[in-house]
FIVEXLUM-909157 format. One record per residue: residue number from 1; residue in one letter; chain; x, y, z of N, C-alpha, C in turn. Coordinates in Angstrom, 2 decimals. Example, Ala and Ser with C-alpha at 12.3 -4.5 7.8 and 13.67 -1.06 7.14 Angstrom:
# FIVEXLUM-909157
seq:type:mol:n_u:n_v:n_w:ca_u:ca_v:ca_w:c_u:c_v:c_w
1:A:A:13.19:-5.69:7.80:12.30:-4.50:7.80:13.20:-3.30:7.80 $
2:S:A:12.85:-2.25:7.08:13.67:-1.06:7.14:12.90:0.03:7.87 $
# end
This chain:
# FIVEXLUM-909157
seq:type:mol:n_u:n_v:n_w:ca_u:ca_v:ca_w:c_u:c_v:c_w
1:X:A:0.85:-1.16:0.00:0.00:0.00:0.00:0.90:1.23:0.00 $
2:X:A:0.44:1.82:-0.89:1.33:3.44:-0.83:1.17:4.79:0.03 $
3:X:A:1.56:5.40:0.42:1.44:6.63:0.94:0.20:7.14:0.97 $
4:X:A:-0.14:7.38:-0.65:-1.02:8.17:-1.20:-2.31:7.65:-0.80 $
5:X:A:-2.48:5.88:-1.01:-3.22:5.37:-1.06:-3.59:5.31:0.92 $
6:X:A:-2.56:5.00:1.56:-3.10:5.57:2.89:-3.99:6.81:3.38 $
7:X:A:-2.78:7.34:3.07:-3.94:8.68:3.38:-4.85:8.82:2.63 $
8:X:A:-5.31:8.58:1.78:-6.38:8.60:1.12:-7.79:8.15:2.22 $
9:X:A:-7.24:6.67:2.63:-7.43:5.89:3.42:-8.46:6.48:4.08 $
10:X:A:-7.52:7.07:5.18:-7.25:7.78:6.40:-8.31:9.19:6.12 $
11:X:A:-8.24:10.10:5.15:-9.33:10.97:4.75:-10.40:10.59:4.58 $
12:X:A:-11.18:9.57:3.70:-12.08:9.20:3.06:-12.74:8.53:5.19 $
13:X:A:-12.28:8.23:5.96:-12.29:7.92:7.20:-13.03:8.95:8.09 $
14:X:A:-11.87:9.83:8.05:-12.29:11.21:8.50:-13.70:11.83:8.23 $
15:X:A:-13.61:12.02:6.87:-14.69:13.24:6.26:-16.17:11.89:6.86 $
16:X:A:-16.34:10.59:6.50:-17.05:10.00:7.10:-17.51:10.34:8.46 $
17:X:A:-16.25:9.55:9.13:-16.53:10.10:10.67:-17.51:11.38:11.22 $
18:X:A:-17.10:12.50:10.35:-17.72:13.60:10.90:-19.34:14.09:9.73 $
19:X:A:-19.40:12.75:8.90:-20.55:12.68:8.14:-20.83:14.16:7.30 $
20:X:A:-19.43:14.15:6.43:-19.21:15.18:5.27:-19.10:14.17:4.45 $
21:X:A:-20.02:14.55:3.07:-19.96:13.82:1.67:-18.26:13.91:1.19 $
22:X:A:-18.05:12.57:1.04:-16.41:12.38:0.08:-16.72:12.26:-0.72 $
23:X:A:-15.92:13.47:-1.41:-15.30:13.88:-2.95:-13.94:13.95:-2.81 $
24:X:A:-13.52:13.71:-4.24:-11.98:13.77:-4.58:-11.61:15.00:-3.91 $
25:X:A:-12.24:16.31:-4.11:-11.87:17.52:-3.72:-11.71:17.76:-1.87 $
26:X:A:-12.97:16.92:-1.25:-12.30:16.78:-0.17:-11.57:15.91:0.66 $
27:X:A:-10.75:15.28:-0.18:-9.75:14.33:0.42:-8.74:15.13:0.00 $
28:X:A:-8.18:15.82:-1.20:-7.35:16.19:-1.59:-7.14:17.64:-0.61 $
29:X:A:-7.95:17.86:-0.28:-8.33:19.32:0.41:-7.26:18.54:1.90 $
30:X:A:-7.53:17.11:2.71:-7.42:17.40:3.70:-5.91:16.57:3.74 $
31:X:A:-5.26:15.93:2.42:-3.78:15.57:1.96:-3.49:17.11:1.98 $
32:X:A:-3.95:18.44:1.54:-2.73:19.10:1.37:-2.63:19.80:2.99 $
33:X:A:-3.88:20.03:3.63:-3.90:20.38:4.81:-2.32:19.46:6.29 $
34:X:A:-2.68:18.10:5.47:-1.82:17.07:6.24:-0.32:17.51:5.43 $
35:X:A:-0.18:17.87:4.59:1.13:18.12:3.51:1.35:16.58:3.31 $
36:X:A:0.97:15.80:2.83:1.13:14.71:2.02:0.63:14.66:0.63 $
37:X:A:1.67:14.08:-0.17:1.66:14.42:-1.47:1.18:13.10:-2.14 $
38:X:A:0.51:12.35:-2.98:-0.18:11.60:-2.88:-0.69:11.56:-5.12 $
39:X:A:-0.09:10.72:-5.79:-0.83:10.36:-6.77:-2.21:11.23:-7.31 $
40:X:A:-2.60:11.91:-8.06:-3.31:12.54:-8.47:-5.09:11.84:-8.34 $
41:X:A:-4.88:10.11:-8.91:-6.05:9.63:-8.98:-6.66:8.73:-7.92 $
42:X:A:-5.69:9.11:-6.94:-6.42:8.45:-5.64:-7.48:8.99:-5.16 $
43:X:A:-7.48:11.03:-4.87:-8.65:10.75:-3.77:-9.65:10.89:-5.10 $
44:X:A:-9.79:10.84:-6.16:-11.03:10.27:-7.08:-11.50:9.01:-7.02 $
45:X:A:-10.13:7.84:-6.65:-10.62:6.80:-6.55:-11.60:6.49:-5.06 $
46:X:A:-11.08:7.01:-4.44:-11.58:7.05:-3.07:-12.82:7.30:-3.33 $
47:X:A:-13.27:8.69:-3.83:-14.33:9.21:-3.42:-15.34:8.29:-4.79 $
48:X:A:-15.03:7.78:-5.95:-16.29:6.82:-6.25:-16.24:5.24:-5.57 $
49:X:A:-15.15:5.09:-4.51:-15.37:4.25:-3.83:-16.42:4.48:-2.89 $
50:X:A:-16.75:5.64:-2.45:-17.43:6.21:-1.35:-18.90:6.42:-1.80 $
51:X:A:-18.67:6.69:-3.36:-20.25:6.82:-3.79:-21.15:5.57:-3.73 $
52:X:A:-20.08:4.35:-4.19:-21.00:3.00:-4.43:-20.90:2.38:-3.01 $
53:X:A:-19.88:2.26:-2.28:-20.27:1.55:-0.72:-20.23:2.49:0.48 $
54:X:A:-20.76:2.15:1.38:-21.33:2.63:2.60:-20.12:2.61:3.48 $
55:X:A:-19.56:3.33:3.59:-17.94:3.57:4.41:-18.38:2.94:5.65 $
56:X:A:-19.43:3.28:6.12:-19.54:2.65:8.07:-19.60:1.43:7.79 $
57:X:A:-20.59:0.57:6.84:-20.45:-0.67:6.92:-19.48:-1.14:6.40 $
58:X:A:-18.63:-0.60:5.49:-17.28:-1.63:5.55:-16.31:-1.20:7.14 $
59:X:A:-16.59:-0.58:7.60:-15.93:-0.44:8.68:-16.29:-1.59:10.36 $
60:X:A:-18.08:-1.16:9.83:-18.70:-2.63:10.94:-18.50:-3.88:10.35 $
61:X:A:-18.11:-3.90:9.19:-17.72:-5.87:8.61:-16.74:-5.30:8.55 $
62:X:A:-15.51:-5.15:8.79:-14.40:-5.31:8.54:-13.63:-6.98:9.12 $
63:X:A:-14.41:-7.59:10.09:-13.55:-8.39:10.26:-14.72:-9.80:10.08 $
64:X:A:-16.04:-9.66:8.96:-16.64:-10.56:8.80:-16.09:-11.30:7.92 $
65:X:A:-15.00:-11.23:6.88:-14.60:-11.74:6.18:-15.31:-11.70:4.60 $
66:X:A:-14.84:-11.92:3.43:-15.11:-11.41:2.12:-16.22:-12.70:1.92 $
67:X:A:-16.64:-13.39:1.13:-17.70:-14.17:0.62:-17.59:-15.35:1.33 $
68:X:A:-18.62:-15.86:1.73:-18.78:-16.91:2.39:-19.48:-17.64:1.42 $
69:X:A:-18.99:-19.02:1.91:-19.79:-20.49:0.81:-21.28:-20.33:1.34 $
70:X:A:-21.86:-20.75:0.06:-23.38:-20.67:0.47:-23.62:-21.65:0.88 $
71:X:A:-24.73:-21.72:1.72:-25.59:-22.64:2.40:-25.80:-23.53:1.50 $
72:X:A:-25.91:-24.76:1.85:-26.31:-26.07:1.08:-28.03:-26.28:1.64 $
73:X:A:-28.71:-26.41:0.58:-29.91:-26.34:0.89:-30.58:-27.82:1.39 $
74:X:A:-31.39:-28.21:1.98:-32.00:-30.04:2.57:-32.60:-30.08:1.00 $
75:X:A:-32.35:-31.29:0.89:-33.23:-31.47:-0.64:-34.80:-31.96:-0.72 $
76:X:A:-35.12:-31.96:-1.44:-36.43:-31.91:-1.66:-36.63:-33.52:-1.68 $
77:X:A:-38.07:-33.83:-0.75:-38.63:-34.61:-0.69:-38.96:-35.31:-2.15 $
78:X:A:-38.02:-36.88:-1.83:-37.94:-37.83:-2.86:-36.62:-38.79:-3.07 $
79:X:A:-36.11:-38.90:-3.81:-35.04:-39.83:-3.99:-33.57:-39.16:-3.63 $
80:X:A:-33.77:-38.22:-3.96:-32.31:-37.38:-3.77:-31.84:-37.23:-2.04 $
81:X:A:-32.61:-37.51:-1.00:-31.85:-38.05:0.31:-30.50:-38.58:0.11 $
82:X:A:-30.50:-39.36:-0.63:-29.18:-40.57:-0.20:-28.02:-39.77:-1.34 $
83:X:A:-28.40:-39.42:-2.15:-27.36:-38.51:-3.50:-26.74:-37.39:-2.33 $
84:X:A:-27.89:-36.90:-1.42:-26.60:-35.79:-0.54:-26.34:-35.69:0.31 $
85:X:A:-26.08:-36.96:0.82:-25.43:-37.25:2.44:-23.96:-37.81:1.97 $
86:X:A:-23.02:-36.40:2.50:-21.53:-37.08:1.86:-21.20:-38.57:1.95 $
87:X:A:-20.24:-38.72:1.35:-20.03:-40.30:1.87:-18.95:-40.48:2.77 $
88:X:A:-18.89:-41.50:3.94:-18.29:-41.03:4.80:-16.32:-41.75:4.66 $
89:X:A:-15.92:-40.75:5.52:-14.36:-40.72:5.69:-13.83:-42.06:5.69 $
90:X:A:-12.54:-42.70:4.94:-12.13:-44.09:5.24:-10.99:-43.03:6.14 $
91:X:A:-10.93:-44.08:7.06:-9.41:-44.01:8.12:-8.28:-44.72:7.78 $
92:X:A:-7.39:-43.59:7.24:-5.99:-44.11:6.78:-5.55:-44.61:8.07 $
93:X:A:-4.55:-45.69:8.01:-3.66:-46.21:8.75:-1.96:-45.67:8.68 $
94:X:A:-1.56:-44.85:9.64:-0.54:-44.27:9.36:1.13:-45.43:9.58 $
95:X:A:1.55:-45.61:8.82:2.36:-46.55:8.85:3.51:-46.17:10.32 $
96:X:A:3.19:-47.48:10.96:4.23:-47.42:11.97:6.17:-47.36:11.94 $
97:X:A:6.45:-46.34:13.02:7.85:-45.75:12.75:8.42:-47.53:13.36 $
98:X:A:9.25:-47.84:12.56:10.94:-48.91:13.05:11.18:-47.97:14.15 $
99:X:A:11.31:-49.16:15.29:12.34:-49.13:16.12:13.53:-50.01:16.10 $
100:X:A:14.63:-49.47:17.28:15.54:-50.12:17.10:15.33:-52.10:17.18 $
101:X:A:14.39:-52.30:18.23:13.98:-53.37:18.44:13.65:-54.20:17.39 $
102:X:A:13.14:-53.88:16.19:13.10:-54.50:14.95:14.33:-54.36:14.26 $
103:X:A:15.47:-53.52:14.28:16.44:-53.77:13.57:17.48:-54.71:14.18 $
104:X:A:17.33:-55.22:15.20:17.95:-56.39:15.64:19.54:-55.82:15.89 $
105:X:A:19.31:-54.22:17.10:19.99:-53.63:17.39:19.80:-52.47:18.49 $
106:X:A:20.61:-51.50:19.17:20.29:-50.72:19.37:21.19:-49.76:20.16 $
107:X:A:20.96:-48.72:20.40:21.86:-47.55:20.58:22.64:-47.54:21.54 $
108:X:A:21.97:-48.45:22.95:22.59:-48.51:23.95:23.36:-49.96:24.23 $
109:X:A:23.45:-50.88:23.22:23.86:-52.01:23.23:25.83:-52.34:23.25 $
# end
């Protein structure tokens, strides 16, 4: 993440917080206020970021996480019961470690 793109950040935050409409003009307004110098098309990007989503709620989901798997639905009464009940786990057998006792030896011998 860059500078620019922080503070951008960090403005588009602000002007929220105190529930002033973000525009490019006032992010850029409050980079030069901060004296940070910052890429030309950030606070534009910012501010049509701001037009299409709701700044507080990405702020209250911030830690819901991005797309979740959808729900698997119960199937419909009829044959398809048994088609969607996974099928269940075989249990690998993890091959047992050699000891010295099988090599017909051993460390302390």
């Amino acid at each position: 993440m860059s500078i620019g793109e922080l503070a951008c950040s960090y403005a588009t935050l602000i002007l929220t917080d105190d529930g002033i409409p973000v525009t490019a003009e006032k992010i850029a307004t409050i980079l030069k206020a901060a004296n940070v110098e910052c890429e030309s098309y950030w606070p534009g990007l910012f501010a049509k970021l701001a037009e299409k989503k709701n700044i507080e709620d990405l702020i209250v989901n911030v830690g819901a996480g991005g797309g979740a798997a959808p729900a698997v639905s119960a199937p419909v009464a009829g044959g398809g019961a048994a088609a969607a009940a996974p099928p269940p786990e075989e249990k690998k057998e993890e091959p047992k470690e050699e000891s010295d006792d099988d090599m017909g030896f051993s460390l302390f011998d």
